[in-house]
Backbone as a chain_set.jsonl record, in Angstrom:
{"seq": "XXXXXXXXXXXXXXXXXXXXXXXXXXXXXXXXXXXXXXXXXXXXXXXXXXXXXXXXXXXXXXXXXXXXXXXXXXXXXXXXXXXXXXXXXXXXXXXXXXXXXXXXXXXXXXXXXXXXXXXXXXXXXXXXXXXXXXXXXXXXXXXXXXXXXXXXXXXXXXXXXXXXXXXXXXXXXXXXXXXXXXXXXXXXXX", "coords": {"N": [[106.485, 56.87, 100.608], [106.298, 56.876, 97.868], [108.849, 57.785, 96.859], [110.007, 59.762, 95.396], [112.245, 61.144, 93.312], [114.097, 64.252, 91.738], [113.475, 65.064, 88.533], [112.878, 62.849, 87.357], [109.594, 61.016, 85.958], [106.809, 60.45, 86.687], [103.652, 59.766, 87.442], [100.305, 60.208, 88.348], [97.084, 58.783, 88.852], [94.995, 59.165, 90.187], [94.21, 62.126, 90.725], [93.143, 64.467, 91.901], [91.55, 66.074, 94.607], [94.608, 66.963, 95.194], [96.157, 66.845, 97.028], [98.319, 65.106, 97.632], [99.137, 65.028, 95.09], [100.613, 67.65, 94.785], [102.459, 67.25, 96.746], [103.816, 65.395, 95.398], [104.683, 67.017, 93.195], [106.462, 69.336, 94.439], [108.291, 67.631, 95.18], [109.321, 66.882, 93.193], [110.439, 69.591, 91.964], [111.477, 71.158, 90.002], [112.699, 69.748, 88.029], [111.733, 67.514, 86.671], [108.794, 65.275, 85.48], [105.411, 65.776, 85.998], [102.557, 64.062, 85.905], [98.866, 64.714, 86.034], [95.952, 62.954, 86.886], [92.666, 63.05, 85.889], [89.179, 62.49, 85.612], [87.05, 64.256, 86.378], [85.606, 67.827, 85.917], [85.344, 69.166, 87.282], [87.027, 68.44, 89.275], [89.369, 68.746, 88.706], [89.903, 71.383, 87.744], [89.54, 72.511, 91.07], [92.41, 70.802, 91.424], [93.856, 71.876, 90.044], [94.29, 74.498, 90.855], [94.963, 74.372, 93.45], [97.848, 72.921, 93.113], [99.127, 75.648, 91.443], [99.027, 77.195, 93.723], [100.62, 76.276, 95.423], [102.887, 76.919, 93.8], [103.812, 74.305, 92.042], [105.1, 73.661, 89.178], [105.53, 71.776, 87.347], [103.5, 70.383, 86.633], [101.377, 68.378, 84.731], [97.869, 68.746, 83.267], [95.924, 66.035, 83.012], [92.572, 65.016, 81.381], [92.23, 62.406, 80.556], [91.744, 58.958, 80.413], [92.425, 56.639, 83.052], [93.256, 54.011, 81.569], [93.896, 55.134, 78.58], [95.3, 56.695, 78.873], [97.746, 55.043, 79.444], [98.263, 53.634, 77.637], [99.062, 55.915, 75.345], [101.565, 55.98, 76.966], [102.951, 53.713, 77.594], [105.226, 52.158, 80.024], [106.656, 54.389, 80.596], [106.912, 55.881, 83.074], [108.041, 56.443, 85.785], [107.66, 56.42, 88.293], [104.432, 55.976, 89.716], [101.305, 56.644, 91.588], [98.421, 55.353, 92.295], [95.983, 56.609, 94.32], [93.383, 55.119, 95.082], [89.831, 55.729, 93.869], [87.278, 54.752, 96.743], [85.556, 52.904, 99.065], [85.762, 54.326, 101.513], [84.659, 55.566, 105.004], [82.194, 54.425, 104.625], [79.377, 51.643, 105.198], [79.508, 49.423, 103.302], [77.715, 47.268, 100.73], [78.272, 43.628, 99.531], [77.958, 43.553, 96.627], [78.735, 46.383, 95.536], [81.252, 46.817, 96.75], [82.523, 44.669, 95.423], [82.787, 45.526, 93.213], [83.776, 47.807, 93.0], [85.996, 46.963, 93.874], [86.95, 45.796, 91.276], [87.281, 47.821, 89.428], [89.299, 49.119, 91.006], [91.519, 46.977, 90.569], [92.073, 47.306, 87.878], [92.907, 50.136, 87.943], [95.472, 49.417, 88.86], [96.22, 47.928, 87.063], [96.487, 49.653, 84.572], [98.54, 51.536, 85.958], [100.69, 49.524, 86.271], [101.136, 49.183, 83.148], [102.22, 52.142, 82.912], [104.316, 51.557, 83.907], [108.055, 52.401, 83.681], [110.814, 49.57, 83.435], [111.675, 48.515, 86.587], [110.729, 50.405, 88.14], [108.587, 51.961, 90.256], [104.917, 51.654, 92.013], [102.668, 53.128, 94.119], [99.456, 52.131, 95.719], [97.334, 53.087, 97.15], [94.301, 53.436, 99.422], [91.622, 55.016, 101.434], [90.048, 53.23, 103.414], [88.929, 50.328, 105.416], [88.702, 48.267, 104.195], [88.701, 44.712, 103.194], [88.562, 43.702, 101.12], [88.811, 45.813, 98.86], [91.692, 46.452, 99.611], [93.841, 44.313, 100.582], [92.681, 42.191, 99.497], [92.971, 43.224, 96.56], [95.275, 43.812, 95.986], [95.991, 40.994, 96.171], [94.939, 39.596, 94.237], [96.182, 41.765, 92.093], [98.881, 40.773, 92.157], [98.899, 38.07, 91.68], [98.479, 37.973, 88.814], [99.8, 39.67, 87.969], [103.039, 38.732, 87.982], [105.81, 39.414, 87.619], [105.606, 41.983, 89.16], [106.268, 42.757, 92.327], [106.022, 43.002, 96.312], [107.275, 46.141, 98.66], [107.782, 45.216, 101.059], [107.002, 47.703, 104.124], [107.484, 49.541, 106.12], [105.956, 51.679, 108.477], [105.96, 54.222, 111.173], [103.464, 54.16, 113.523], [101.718, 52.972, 111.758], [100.055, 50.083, 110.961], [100.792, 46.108, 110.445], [99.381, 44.571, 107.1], [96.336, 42.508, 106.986], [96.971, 40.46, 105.503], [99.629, 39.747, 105.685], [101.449, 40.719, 103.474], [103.321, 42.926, 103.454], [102.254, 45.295, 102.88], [100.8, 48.353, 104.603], [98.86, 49.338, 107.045], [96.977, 52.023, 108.779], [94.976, 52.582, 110.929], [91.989, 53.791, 112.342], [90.916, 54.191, 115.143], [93.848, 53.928, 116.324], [95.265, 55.939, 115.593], [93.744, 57.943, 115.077], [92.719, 58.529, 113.007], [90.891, 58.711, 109.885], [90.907, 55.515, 108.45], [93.469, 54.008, 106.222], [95.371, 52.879, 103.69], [97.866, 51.278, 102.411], [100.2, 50.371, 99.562], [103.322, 49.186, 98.348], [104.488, 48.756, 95.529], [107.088, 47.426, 93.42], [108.325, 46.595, 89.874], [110.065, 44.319, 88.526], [113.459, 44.88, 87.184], [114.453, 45.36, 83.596], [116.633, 43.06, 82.26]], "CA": [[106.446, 55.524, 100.038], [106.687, 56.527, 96.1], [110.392, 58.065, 96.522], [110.437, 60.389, 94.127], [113.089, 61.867, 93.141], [113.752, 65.154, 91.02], [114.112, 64.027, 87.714], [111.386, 61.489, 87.092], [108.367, 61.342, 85.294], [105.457, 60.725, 88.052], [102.253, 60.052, 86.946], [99.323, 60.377, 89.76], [96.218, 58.283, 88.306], [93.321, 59.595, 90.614], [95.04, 63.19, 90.986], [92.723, 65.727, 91.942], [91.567, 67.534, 94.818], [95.505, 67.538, 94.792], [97.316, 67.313, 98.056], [99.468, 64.241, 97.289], [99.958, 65.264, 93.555], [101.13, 68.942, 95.491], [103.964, 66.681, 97.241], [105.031, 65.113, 94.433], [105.094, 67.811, 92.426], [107.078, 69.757, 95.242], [109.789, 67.145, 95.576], [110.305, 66.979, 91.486], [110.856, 71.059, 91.47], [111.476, 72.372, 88.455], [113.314, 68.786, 86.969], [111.057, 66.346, 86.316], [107.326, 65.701, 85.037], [104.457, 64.931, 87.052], [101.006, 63.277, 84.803], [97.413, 64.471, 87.12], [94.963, 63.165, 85.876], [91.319, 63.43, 86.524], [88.296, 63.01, 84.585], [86.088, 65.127, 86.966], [86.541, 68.452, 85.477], [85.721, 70.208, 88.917], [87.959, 68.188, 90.706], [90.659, 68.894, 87.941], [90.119, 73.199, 88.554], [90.713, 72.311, 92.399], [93.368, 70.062, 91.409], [94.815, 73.371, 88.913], [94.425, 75.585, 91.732], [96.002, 73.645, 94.272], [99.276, 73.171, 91.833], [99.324, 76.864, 91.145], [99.122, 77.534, 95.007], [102.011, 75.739, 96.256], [103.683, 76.938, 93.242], [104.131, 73.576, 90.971], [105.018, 73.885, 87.774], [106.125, 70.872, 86.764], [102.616, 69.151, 86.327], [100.354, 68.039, 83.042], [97.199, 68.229, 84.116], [95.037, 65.4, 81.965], [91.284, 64.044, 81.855], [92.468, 61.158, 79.873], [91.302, 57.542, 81.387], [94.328, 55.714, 83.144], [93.975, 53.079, 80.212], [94.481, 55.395, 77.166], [97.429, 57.035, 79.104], [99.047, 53.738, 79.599], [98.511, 53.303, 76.227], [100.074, 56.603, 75.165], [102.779, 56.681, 77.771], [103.216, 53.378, 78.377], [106.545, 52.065, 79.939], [107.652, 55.554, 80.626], [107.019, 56.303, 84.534], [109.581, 56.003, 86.809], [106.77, 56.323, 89.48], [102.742, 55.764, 89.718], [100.419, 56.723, 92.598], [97.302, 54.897, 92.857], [94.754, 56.541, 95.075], [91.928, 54.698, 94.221], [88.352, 55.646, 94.565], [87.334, 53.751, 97.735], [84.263, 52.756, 99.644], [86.091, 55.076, 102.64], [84.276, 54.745, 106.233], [80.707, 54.232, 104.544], [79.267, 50.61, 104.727], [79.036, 49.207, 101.236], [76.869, 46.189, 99.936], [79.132, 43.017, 98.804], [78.047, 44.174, 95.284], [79.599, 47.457, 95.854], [82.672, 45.853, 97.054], [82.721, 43.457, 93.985], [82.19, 46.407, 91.445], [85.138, 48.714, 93.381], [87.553, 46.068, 93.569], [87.657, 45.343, 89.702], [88.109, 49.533, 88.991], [90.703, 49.406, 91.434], [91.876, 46.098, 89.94], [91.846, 48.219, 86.524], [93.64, 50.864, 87.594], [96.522, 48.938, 89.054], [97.091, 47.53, 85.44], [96.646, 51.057, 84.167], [99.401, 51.899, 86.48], [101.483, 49.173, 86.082], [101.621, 49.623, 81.959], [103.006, 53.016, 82.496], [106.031, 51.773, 84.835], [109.264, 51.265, 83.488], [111.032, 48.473, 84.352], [112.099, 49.082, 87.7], [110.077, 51.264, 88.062], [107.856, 51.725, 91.527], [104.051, 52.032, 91.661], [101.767, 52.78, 95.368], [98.232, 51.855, 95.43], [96.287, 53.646, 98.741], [92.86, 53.467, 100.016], [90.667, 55.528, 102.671], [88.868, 52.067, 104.06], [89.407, 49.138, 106.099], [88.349, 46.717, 103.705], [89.8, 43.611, 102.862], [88.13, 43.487, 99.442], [89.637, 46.501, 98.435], [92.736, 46.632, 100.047], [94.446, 43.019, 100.408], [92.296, 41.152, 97.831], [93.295, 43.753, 95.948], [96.708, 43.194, 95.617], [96.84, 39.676, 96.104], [94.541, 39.724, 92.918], [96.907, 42.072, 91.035], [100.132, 40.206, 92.391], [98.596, 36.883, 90.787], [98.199, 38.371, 87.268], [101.288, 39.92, 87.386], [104.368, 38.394, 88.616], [106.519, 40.173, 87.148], [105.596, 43.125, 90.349], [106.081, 42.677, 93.818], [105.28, 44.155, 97.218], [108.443, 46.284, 98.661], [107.569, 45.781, 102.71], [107.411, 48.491, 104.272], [107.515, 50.099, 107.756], [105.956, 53.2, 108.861], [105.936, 54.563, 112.365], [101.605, 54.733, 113.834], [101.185, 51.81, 111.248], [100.379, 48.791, 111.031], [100.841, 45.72, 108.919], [98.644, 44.453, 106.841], [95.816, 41.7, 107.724], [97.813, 38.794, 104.95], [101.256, 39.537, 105.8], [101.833, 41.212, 102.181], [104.085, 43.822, 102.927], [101.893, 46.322, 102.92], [100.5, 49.108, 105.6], [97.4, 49.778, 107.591], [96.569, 52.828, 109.31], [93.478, 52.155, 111.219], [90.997, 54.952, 113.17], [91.403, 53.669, 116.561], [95.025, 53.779, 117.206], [96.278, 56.926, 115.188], [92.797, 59.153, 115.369], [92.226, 59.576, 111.682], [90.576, 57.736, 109.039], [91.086, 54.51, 107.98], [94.272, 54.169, 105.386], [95.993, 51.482, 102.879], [99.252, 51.598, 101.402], [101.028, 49.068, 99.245], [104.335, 50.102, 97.764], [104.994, 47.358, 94.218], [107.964, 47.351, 92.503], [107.972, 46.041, 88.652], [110.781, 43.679, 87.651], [114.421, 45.835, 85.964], [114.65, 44.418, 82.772], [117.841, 42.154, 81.494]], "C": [[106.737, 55.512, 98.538], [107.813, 56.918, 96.102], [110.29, 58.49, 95.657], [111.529, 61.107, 94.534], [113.479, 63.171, 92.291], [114.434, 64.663, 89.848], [113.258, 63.504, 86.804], [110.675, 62.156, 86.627], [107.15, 60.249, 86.124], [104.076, 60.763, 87.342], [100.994, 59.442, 88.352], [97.958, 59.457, 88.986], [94.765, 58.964, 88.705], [93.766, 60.969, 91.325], [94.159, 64.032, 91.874], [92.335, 65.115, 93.796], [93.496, 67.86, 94.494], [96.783, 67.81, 95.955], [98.638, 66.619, 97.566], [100.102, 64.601, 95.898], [100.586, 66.69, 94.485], [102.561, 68.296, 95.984], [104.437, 65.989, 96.376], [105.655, 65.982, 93.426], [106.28, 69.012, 93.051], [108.331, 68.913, 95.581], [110.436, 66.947, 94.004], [110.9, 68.234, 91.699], [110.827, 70.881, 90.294], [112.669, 71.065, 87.325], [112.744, 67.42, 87.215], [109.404, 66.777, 85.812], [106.289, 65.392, 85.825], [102.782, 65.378, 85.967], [100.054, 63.864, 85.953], [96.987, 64.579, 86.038], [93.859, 62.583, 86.584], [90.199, 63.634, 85.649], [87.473, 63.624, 85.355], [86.569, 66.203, 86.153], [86.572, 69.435, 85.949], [86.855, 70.052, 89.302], [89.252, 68.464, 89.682], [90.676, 70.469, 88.129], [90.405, 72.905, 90.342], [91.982, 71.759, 92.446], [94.489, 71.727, 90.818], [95.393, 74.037, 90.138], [95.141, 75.411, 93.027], [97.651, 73.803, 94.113], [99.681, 74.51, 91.828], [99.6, 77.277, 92.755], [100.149, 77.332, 95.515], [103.366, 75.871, 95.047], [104.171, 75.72, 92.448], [104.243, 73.828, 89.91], [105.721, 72.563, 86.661], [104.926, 69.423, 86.191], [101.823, 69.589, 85.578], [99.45, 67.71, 83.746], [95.869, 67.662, 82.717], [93.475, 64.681, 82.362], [91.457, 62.368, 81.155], [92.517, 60.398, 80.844], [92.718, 56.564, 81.219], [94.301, 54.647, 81.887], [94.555, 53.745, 78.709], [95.589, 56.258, 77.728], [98.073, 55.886, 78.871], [99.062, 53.664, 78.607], [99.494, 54.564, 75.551], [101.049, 56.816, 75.739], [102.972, 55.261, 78.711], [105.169, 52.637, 78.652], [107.499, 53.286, 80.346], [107.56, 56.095, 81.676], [107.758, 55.709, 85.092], [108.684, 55.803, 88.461], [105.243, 56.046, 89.259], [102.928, 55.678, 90.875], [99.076, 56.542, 91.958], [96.041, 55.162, 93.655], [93.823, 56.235, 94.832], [90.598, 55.152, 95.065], [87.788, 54.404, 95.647], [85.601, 54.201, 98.371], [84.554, 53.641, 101.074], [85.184, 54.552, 103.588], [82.833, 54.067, 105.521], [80.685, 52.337, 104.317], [78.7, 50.245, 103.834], [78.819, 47.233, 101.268], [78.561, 45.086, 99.617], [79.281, 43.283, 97.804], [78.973, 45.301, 94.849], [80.788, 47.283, 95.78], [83.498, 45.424, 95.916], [83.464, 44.773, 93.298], [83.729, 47.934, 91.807], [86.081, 48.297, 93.248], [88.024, 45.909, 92.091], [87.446, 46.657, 89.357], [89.025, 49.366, 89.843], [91.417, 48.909, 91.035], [92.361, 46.846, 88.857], [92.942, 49.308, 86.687], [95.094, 51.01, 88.44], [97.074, 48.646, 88.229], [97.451, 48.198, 84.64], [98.25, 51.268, 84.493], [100.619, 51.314, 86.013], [101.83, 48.965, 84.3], [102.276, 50.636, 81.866], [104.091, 53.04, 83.022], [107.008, 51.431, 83.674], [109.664, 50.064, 83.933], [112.199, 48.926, 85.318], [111.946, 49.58, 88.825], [109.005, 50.848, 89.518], [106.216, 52.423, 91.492], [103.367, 51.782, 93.24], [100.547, 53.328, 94.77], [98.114, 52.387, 97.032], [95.211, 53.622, 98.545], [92.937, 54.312, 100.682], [89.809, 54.672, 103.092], [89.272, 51.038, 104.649], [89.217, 48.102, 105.482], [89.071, 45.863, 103.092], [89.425, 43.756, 101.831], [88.95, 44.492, 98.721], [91.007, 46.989, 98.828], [93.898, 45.322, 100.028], [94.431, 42.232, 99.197], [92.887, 41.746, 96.988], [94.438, 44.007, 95.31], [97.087, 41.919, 95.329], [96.46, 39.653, 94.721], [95.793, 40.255, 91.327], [98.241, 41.227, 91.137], [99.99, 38.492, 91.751], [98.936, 36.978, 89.442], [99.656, 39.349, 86.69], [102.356, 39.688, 88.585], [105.551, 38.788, 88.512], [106.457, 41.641, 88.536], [106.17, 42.326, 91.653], [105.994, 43.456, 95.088], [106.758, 44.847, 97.977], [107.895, 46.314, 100.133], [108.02, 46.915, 102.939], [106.971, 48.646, 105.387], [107.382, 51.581, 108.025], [105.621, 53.727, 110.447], [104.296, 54.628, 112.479], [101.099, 53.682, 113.186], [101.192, 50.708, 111.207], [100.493, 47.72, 110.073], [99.878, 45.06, 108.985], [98.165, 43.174, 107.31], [96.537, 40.164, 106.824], [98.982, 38.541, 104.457], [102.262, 40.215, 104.449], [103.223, 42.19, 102.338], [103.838, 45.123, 103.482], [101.227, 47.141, 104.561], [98.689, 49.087, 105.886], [97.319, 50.991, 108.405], [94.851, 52.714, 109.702], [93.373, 53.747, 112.797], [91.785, 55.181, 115.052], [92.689, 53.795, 116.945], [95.44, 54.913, 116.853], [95.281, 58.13, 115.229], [92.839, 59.745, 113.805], [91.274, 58.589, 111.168], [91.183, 56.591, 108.847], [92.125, 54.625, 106.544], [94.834, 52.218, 105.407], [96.953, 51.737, 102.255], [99.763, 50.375, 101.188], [102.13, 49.515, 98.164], [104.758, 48.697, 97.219], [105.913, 48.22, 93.579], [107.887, 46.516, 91.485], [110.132, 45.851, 88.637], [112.356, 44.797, 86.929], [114.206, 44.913, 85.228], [116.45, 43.843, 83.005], [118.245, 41.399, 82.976]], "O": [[107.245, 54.557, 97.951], [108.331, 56.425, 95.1], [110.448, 57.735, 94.698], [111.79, 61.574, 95.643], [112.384, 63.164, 91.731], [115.512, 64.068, 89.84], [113.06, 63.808, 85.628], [110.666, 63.387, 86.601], [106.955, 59.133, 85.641], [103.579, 61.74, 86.783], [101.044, 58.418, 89.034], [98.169, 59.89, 87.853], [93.796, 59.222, 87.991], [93.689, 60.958, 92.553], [94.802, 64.309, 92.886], [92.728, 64.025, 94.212], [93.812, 68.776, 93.736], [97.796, 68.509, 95.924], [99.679, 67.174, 97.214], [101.297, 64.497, 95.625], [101.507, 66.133, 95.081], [103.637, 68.788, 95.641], [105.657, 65.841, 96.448], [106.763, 65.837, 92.91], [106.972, 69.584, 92.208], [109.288, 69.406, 96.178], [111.625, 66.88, 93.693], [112.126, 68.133, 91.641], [109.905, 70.343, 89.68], [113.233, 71.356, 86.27], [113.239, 66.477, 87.832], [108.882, 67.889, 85.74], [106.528, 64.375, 86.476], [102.24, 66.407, 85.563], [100.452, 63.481, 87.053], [97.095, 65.254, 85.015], [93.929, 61.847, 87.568], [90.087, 64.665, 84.984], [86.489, 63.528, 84.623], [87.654, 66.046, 85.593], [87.244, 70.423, 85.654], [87.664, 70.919, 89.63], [90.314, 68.274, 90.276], [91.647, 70.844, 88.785], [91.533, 73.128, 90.784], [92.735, 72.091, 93.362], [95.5, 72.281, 91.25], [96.586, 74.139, 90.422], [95.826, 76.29, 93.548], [98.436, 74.518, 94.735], [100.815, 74.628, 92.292], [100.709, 77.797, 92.877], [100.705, 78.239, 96.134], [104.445, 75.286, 95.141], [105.262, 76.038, 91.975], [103.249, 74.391, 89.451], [106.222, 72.61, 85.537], [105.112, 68.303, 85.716], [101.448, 70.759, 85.503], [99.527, 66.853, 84.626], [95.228, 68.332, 81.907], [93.255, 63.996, 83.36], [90.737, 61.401, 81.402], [93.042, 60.665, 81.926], [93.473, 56.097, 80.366], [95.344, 54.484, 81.254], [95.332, 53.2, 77.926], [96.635, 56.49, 77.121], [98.983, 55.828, 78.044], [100.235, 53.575, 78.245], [100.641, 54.249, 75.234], [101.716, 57.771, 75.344], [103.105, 55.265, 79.935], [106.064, 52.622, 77.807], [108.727, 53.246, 80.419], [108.181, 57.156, 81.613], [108.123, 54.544, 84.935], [109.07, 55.188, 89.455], [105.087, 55.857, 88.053], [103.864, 55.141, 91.468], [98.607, 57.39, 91.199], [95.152, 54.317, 93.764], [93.108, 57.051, 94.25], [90.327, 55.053, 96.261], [87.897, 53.221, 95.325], [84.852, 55.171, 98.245], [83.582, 53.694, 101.828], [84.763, 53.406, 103.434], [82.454, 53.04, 106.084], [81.501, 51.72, 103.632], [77.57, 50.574, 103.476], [79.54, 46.325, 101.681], [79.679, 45.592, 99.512], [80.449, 43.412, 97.436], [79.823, 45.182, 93.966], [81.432, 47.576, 94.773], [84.652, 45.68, 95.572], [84.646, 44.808, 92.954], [84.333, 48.669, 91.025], [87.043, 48.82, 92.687], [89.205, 45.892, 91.742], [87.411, 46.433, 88.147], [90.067, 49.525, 89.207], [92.41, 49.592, 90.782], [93.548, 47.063, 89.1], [93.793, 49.467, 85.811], [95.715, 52.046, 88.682], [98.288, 48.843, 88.165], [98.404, 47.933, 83.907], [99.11, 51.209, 83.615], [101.514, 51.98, 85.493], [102.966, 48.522, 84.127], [103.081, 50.629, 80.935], [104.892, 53.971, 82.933], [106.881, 50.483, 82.899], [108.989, 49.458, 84.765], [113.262, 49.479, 85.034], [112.478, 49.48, 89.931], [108.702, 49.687, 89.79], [106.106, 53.561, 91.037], [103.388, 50.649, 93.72], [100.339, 54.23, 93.958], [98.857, 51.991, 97.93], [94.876, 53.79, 97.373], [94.065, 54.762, 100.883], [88.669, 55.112, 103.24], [90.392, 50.76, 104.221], [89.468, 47.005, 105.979], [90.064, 46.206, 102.452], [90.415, 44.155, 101.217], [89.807, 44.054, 97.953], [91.407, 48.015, 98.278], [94.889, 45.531, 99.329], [95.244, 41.809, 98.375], [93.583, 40.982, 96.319], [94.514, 44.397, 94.144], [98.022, 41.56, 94.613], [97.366, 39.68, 93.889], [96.113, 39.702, 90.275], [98.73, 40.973, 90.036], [100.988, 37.849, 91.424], [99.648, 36.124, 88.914], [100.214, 39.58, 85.618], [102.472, 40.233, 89.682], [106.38, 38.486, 89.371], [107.53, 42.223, 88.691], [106.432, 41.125, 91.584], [105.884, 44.673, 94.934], [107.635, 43.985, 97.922], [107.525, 47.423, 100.518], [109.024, 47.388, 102.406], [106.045, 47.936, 105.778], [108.235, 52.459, 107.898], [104.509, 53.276, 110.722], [103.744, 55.159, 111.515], [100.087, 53.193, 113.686], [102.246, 50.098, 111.388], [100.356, 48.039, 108.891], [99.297, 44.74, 110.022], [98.961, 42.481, 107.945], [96.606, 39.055, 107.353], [99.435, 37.818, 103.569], [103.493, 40.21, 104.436], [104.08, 42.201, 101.455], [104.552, 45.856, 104.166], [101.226, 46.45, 105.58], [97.711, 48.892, 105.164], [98.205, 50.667, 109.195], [93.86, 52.756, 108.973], [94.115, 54.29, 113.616], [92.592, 55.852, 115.696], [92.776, 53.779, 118.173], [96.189, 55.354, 117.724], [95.754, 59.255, 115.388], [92.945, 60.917, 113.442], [90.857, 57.693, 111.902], [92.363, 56.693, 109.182], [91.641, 55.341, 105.668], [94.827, 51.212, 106.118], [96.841, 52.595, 101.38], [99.876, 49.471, 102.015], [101.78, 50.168, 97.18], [105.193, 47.759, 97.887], [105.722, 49.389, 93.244], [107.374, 45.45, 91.824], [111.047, 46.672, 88.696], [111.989, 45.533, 86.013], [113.854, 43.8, 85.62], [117.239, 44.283, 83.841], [119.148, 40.563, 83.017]]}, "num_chains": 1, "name": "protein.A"}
């Protein structure tokens, strides 16, 4: 869903343990950059060690908080991944809910400061919830219009519950966890 290409400059927002940063950093090779970043600073040594394992060498690995990247680097990704911290299968409080959605909220705007224009940014979950998964977009797709959602179609998945675009992967039909994907494109300029 992020299409990378080798080349690009790739920045991962919620990087670590490190599989998905591992495949992006595996389809740059050895010409392009790829951003993990991770303020844990366990999950950033699994994240290292991961990288080093599958042989990456093409990734910066930072604890810096997605807003003061965007601020130093913003405008200059050709890609962003999104995995946001998620309420996964556990059942969580409305409060909960609330208080996840506006960090995920957060670090969609994160994200989308460091796109170019053009530039493509996916947001995923591990949860079925509408709060963090739908709202969650429609929310960011309000506040910035300038994005939009690039439908998408994946074989096992399904689409989403308010027609957005985006994907569902649900328990029951495919035998895993619960999954969210929403693949936004930002505006070229001129």
């Amino acid at each position: 869903c992020l299409d990378v290409l080798p080349g690009q400059t790739v920045v991962d927002l919620c990087a670590a343990p490190g599989s998905k940063t591992t495949q992006i950093g595996l389809k740059l090779g050895d010409r392009g950059l790829l951003i993990a970043a991770d303020a844990s600073s366990q999950r950033r040594r699994a994240l290292r060690e991961n990288l080093a394992r599958q042989g990456v060498a093409c990734a910066l690995i930072t604890p810096l908080a997605p807003r003061v990247l965007a601020d130093q680097m913003a405008g200059q990704a050709d890609r962003v991944l999104v995995d946001a911290p998620c309420s996964g299968a556990t059942p969580a409080s409305a409060g909960t809910l609330r208080r996840l959605a506006q960090r995920q909220t957060k670090l969609l705007k994160a994200g989308a400061r460091l796109c170019r224009p053009g530039g493509r940014m996916v947001y995923s979950t591990c949860t079925a919830s509408v709060e963090e998964n739908e709202q969650v977009i429609e929310t960011f797709l309000r506040k910035h219009p300038e994005w939009s959602v690039i439908p998408t179609v994946v074989p096992g998945a399904q689409a989403d519950l308010h027609g957005l675009g985006c994907l569902r992967i649900h328990p029951d039909t495919c035998g895993s966890e619960a999954f969210f994907t929403a693949v936004l494109q930002v505006q070229a300029s001129g």
